[in-house]
N, C-alpha and C positions, 0 to 999 in steps of 0.2 A: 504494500500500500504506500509509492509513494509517487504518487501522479501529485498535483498542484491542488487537487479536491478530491480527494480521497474519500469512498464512499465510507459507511457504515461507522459503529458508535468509536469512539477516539476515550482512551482511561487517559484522564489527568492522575499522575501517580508523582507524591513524594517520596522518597530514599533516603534514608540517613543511616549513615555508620555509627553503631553501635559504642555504646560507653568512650566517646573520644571529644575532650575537649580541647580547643575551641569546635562546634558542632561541623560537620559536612554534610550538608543538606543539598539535595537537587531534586530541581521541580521539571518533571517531563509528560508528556503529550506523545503516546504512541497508540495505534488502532487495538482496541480488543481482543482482534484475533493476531494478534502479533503470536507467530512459535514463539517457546519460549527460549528455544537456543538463538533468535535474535536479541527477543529483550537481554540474556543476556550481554550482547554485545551493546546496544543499548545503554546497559546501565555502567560498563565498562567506561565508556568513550565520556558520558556522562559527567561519570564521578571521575574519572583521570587517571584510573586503570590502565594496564598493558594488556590484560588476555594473558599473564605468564604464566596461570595454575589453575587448578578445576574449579568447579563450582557450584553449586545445587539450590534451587528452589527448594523450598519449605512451609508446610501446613503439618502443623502437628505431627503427626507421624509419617505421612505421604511427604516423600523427596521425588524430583524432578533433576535431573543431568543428565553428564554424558553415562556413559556405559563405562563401566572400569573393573576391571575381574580382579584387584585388588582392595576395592571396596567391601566393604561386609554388606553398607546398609543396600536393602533394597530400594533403588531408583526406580522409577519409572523415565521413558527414553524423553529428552527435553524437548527433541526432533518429532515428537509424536504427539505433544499436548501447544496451548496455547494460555493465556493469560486469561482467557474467558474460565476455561477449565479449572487455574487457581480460581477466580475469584467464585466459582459455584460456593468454596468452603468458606468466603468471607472476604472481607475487603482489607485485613493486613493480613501480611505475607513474610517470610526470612529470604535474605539472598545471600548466600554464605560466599566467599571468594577466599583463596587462602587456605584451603583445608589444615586444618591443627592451629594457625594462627589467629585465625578465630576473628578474621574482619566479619564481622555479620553485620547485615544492614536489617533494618524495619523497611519492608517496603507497603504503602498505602493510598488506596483507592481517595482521592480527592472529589471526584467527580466524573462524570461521564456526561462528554458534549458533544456537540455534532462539529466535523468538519468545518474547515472553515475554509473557503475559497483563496487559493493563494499562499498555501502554507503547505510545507511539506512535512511529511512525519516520517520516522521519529521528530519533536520539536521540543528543545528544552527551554523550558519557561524563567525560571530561577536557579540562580547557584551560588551557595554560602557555604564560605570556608574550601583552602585548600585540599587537597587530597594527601594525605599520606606516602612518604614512599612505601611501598607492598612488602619490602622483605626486611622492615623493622623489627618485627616480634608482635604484631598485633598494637591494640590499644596499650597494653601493659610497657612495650619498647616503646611506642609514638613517646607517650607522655618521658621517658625517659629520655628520649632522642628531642625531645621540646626545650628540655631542665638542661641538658647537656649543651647544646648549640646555642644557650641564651648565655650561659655561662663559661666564660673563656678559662678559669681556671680548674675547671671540670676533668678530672683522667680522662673522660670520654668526649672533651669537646675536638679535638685533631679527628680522631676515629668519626666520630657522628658527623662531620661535616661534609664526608666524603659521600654519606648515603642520599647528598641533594645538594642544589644550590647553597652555596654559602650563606648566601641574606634570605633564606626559605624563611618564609612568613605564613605560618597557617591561617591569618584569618583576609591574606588576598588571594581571591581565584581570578583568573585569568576568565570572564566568560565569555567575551567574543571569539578566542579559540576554543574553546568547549563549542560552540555554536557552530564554528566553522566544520570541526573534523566531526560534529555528528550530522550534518549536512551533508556530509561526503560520504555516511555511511547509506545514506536513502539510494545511495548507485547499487549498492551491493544485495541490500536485502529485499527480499518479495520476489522470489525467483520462484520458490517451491511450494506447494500446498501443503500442508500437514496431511500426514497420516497418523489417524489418530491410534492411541495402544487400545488394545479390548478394554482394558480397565476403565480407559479413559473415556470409552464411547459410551460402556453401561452408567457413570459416574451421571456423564453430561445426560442422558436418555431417560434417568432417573428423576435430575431436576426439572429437564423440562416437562416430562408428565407431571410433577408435583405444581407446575406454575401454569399448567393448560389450564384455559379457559374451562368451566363447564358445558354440557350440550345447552342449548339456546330455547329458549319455552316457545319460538318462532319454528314453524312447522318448515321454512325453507333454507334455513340456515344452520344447518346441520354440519357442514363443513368440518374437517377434522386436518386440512391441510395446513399444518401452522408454518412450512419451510423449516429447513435449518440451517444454522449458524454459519460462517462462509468460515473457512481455513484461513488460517497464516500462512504468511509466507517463511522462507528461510533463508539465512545469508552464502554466499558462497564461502569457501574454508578461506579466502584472501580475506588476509587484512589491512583496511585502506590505510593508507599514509595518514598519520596525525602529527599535529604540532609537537616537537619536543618537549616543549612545556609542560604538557600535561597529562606526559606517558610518566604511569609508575609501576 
């Protein structure tokens, strides 16, 4: 979905990293049926990610990623569901990035709008607070990597300065390049339809019979065709060229 007017319903979704001060929050505008292995790319380019490590959708018990025969947990394929299918179980959600180092984000349902002519999606609305670099140690390193880099007489100030720009300032993002390279990701994705997993079908198949209409006390309008949901797209395995700035 990324024509200039993109049909069908558009999730305004906030994101923010987990237990990390100063906050990193971003407000984005992607279609409903986004797969969810684009959003993730989505929330990557977003928040100022590189794509260097796995990562999974979360409801409760149900995980969403890639496939990895080294995982215990049971995933369902992220390639086979869409963000419609998270939000049947509710309007927030986990995005883990990092596995063991425990970036985990809240990701939440804001609102659901219609398209807007002239706008392309994915489209990020707000962005507060820098990103992290990724291979800190989690929230627990950031904030030590914060204490260390403000303070020059720090053992760890020489070390921690190398894991970023020298003058790294967590509370400036950069949003006009956030803007730009997620722009540049609307080339890439919307290539593929979802197929969805069995699980996924009965899931969805389930709520919508629970949200059907009932039959109609009108003798001609009996109708039972309610359509279904349109698939997402998927991104190609290329990853577009982003600003240095705001690969981490």
């Amino acid at each position: 979905m990324t024509a200039a007017a993109p049909a069908g319903d558009i999730a305004r979704l906030s994101v923010e990293i987990d237990d990390v001060t100063p906050r990193v929050v971003r407000c984005v505008e992607v279609p409903v049926d986004i797969r969810l292995d684009d959003l993730h790319f989505v929330l990557q380019i977003a928040i100022g990610w590189q794509n260097g490590h796995p990562f999974e959708f979360r409801v409760g018990d149900r995980l969403w990623g890639l496939r990895d025969r080294d995982i215990e947990a049971e995933r369902l394929p992220a390639e086979e569901a869409t963000l419609a299918d998270i939000l049947v179980h509710g309007d927030t959600f986990k995005y883990d990035y990092v596995l063991g180092e425990d970036w985990e984000h809240t990701v939440t349902l804001l609102a659901r709008v219609s398209a807007q002519a002239g706008v392309r999606y994915p489209h990020l609305v707000t962005a507060e607070g820098r990103c992290p670099p990724a291979d800190i140690g989690g929230p627990t390193g950031y904030e030590t990597y914060l204490r260390s880099i403000a303070d020059p007489s720090s053992v760890n100030h020489a070390d921690m300065l190398d894991f970023d720009a020298p003058d790294f300032d967590p509370n400036v993002v950069d949003e006009a390049a956030l803007r730009v390279n997620l722009a540049s990701l609307t080339k890439y994705i919307g290539r593929k339809t979802a197929s969805r997993h069995p699980e996924v079908r009965a899931e969805r198949a389930s709520k919508d019979a629970a949200e059907a209409p009932g039959p109609s006390a009108h003798p001609k309008s009996d109708s039972s065709d309610f359509g279904n949901s349109k698939a997402s797209s998927r991104q190609q395995s290329t990853w577009p060229g982003r600003s240095a700035a705001t690969s981490r």
